[in-house]
TORLOKE-203239 format. One record per residue (C-alpha): x, y, z; residue in three letters. Coordinates in Angstrom, 3 decimals. Example, Ala and Ser with C-alpha at 12.3 -4.5 7.8 and 13.67 -1.06 7.14 Angstrom:
<<12.300, -4.500, 7.800>, 'Ala'>
<<13.670, -1.060, 7.140>, 'Ser'>
% end
This chain:
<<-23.984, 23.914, -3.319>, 'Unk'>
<<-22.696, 20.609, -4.386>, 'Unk'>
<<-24.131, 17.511, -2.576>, 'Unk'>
<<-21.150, 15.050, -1.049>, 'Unk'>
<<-20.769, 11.920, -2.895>, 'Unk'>
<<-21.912, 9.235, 0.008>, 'Unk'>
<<-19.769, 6.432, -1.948>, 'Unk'>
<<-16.053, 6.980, -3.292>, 'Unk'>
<<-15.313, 4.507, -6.621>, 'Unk'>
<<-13.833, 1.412, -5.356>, 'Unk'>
<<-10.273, 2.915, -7.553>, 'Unk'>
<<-10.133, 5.973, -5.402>, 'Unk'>
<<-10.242, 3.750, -2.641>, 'Unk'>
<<-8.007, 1.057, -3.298>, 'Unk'>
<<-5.361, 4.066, -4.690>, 'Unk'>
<<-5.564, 5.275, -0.954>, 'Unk'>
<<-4.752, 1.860, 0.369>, 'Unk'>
<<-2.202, 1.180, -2.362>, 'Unk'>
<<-0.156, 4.606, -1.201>, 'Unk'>
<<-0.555, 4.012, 2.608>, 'Unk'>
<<0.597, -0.109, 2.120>, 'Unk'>
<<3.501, 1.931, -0.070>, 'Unk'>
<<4.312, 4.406, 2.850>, 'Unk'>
<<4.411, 1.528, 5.502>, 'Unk'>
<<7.445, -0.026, 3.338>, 'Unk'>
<<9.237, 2.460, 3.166>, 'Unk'>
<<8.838, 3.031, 6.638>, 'Unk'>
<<9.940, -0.543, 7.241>, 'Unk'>
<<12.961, 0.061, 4.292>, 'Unk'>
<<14.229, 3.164, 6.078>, 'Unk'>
<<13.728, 0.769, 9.729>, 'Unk'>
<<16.251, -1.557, 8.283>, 'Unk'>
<<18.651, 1.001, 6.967>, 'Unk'>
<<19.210, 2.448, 9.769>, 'Unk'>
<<19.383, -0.758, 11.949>, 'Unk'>
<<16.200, 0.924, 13.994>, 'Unk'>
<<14.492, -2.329, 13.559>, 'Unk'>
<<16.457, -3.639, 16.777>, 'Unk'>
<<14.875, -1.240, 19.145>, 'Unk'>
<<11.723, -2.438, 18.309>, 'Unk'>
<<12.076, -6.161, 16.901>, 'Unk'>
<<14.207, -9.504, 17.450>, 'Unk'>
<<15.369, -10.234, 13.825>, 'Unk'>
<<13.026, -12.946, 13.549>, 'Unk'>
<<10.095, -10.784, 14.379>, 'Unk'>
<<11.215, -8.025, 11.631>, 'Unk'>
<<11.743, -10.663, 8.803>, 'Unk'>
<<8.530, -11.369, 9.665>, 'Unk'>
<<6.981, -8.313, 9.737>, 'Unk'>
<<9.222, -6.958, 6.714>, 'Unk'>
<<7.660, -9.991, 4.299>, 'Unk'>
<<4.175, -9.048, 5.184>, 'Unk'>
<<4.519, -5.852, 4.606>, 'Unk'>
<<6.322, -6.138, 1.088>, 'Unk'>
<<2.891, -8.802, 0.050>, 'Unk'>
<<0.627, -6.389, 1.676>, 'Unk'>
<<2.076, -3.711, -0.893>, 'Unk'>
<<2.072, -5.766, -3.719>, 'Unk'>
<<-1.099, -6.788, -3.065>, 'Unk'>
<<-2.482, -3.464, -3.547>, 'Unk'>
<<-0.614, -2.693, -6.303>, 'Unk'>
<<-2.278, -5.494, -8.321>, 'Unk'>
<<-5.701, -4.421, -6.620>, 'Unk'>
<<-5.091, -0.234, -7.255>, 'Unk'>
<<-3.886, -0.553, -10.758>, 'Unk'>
<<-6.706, -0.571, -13.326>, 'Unk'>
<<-6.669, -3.277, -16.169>, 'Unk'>
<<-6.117, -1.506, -19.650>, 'Unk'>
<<-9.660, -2.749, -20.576>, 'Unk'>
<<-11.407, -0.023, -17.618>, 'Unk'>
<<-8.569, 2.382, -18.269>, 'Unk'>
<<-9.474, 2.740, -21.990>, 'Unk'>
<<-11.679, 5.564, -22.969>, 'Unk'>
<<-15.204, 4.776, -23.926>, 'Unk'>
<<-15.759, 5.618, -27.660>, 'Unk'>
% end
């Protein structure tokens, strides 16, 4: 029987926070599309709340995404 693996890589990890930062903006996209947002939000508030959203998605984009150097097989 194969032991668990007590630590994840750090990629696996940030991949899972990459998607789930990806989900929320869409979430907050398909909010705006629909005009949803004003149940929930004064415009203000969702601008807000829209901008830190799209930088928290970025941001793990640039974390998640391995630089060609560790992405290059090992000879």
């Amino acid at each position: 029987m194969p032991t668990p693996r007590a630590v994840r890589p750090f990629g696996e990890v940030a991949q899972e926070w990459r998607e789930l930062a990806n989900r929320r903006r869409e979430h907050f996209a398909e909010l705006q599309r629909s005009g949803r947002w004003r149940l929930y939000y004064t415009e203000e508030q969702f601008m807000a709340q829209m901008r830190e959203v799209v930088q928290a998605a970025e941001a793990w984009a640039r974390i998640a995404t391995p630089s060609p150097v560790a992405a290059a097989p090992a000879d």
